[in-house]
N, C-alpha and C positions, 0 to 999 in steps of 0.2 A: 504542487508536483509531488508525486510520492515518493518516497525516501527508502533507499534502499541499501542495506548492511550483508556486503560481501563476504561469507565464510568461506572456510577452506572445502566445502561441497558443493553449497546451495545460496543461491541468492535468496535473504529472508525479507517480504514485503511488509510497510508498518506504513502506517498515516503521520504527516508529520507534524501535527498539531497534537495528537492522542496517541503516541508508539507503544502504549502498553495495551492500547483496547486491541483485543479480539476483534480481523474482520469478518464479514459476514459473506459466504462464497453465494452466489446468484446466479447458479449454473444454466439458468435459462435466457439470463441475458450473456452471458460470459463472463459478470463482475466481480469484481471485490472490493466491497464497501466500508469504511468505518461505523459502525454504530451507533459513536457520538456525535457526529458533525452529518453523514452523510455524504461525504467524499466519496467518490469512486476511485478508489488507490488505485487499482489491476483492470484490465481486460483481458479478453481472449481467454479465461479461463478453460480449462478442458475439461466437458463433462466426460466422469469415468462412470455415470448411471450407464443402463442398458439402451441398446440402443434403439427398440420399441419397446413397450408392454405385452407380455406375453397372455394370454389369457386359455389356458389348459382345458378346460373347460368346454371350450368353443371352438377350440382346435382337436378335439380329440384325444390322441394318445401323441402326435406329432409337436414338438418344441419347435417355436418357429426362431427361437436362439440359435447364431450362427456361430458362437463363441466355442462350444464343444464340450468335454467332460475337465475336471480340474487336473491343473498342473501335479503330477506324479513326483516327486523327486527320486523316489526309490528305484523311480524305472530309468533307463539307459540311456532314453531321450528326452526326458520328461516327462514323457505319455503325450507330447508337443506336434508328433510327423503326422501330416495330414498330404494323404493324394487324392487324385481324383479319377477314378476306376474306367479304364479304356472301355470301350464296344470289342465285347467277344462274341462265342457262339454260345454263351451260356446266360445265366441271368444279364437282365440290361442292367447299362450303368445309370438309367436314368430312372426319376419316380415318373407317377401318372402327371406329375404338373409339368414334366421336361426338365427338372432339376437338375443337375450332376449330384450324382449318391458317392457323398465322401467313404475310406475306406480305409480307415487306419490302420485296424485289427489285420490286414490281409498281410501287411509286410510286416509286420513284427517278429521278431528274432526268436528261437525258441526259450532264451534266456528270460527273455520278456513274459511270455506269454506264460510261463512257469509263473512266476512271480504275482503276474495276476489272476491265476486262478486260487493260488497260494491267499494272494491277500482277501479274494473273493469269501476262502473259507473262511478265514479268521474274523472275517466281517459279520457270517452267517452265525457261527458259534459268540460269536460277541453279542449279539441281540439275543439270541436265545437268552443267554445268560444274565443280559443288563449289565453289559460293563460299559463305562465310559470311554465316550474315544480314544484317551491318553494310552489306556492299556492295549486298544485295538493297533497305537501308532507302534509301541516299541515291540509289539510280536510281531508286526510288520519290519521292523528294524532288524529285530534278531533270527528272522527266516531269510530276510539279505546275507546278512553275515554268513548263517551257516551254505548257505546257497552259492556264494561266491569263495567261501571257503575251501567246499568241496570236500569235504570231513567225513558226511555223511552221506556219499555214495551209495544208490542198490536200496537206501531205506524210502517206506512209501513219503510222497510230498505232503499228504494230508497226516502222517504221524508228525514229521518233525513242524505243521504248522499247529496241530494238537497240542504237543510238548512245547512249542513259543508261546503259546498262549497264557499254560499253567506256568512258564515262569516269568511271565509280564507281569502277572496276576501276583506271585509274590513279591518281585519287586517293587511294584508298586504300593505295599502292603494290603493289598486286599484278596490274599488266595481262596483256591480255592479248590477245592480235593479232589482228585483223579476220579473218582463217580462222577463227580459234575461235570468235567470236563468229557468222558468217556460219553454220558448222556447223550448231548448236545454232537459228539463228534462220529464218524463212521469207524474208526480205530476201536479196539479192545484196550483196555484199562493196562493192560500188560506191558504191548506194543508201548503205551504212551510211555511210559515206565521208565523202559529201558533205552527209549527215544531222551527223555529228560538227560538221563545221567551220561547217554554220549552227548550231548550238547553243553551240556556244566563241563561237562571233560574236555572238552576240543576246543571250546569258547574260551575254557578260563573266564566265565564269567562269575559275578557272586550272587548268589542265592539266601535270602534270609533266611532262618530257620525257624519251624514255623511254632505257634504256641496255641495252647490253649483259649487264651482272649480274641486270635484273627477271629474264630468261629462263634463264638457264643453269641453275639449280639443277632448276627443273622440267622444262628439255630433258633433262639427262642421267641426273634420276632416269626417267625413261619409256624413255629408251634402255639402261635398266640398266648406267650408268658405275659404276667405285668412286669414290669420293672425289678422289681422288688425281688422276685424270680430270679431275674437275670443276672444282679447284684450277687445275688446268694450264691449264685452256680459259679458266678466269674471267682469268688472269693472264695470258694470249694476247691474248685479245680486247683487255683493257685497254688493254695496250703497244701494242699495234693501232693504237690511236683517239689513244696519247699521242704517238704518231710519224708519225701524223697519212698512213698506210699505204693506209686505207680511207675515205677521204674522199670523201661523197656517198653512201654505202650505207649500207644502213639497220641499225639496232643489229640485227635478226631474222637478218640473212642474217650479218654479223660474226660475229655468237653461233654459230651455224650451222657457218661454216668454221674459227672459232675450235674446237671439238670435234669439226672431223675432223682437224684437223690432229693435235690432244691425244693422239686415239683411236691413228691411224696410228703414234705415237711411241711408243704402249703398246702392251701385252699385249690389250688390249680395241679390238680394230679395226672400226669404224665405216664404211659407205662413203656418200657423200653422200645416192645413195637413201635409207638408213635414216635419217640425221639428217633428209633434206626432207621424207618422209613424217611426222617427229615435228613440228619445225619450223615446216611450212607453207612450206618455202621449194624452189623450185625447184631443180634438182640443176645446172643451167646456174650459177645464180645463185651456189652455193657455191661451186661451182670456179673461177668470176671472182674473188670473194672471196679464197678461198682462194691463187690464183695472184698476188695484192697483195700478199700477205704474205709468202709464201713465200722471197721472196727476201732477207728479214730475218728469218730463222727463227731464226738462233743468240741474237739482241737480243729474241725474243719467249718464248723458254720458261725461266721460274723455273730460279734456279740448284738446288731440291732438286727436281727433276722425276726421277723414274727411267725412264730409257729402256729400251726393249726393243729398238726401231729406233731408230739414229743418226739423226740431221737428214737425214745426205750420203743416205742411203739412200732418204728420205722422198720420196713422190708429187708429180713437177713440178706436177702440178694435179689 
């Protein structure tokens, strides 16, 4: 007989010859087995597989899944209410098989419906971009917030899901610069801006600040740097900001002039162009950069740097 140990939730099932072996669940007969003996501890097990195999393919564009789209928590009811669409004078409620055609979307509350179009964008701007789910979930999180808040009245719904986004992105440490985000989004770089800083204001939420190192790895893997490069620029910039060189500029344009300067000293030469066009930063803007620094160039480049070009040699600006 199998032997069972009552907790304070769950009844936990074990063999009672072998209570430490792992059983083995056999959803197709309903069992649960021991491993070492062969017992059948359990019956009745419930398969929570699907409940056919779907085959896409052969069905067309139609899912022949009755289960529906995934539990929402963000939304009001889950995203759970499901009807089933009366006979009007307008489109049927039925397909060409006689089915009843479910219809969730129809009754959904304007709150809701905001929200999903909301998260729709941030989904669309997240692929663009290649960011990982985790960041797509909390700008999902902090467009609730500010939405139920009600803070940000009158401003567009696709700025403040713009501006969730960029501050998911530093949260999470991996930002990413109002160009980027501007790109990928229907908002002006502007709009997104001053969407951000009413959202840090009314949230009270915290923002890290950002530095030279968020950006470099990603600048110089897109400009196809080696390593060695990248090391160089990372360890530029730094001494940069610790000498206090480029004061008032902003870590985008540092990172910036910090990897041409890097480039120039290497085998792998870069000219401002090609870093602003990666960058986002104007080619004016690098060379002002660039031209701060320069004149502490021997106090900025790592003692294992391998030069190709000497300092003395290197571009006044």
């Amino acid at each position: 007989m199998a032997s069972t140990s009552k907790g304070p939730f769950v009844a936990q099932i074990s063999c009672p010859s072998h209570p430490e072996a792992i059983l083995i669940e056999d959803y197709h007969a309903g069992d649960m087995i021991c491993p070492e003996c062969g017992l059948v501890v359990g019956d009745r097990v419930v398969d929570v597989g699907s409940e056919w195999r779907t085959f896409s393919n052969e069905k067309g564009t139609k899912d022949a899944s009755r289960v529906g789209s995934a539990e929402n928590s963000l939304l009001g009811g889950g995203d759970l209410s499901t009807v089933i669409g009366a006979v009007t004078t307008g489109a049927p409620s039925f397909d060409e098989a006689g089915r009843p055609m479910y219809k969730n979307r129809r009754i959904m509350n304007s709150s809701d419906r905001t929200l999903l179009a909301a998260f729709r964008e941030i989904a669309q701007m997240s692929d663009r971009l290649n960011l990982p789910r985790m960041i797509v979930d909390r700008a999902n999180t902090l467009f609730k917030q500010v939405h139920e808040s009600k803070s940000l009245k009158g401003r567009s719904n696709d700025a403040i899901a713009s501006a969730c986004l960029y501050i998911a992105c530093r949260q999470e440490g991996v930002p990413r610069t109002f160009k980027e985000v501007c790109a990928v989004s229907k908002i002006s770089k502007k709009d997104i801006g001053r969407t951000f800083k009413l959202i840090v204001k009314n949230l009270e939420t915290d923002v890290a600040l950002i530095t030279t190192g968020d950006f470099m790895s990603r600048f110089c893997s897109n400009l196809g740097l080696p390593t060695s490069v990248q090391k160089g620029a990372t360890y530029i910039a730094k001494k940069a900001v610790e000498l206090d060189l480029v004061s008032g500029r902003s870590p985008i344009s540092v990172a910036a002039a910090a990897i041409y300067m890097a480039s120039q000293a290497s085998a792998d030469k870069k000219t401002p162009k090609e870093i602003g066009d990666i960058a986002g930063v104007a080619e004016v803007t690098i060379r002002q950069s660039y031209k701060l620094m320069y004149p502490k160039a021997v106090q900025l480049f790592p003692e294992d740097f391998k030069f190709d070009t000497p300092i003395e040699q290197l571009p006044t600006q």
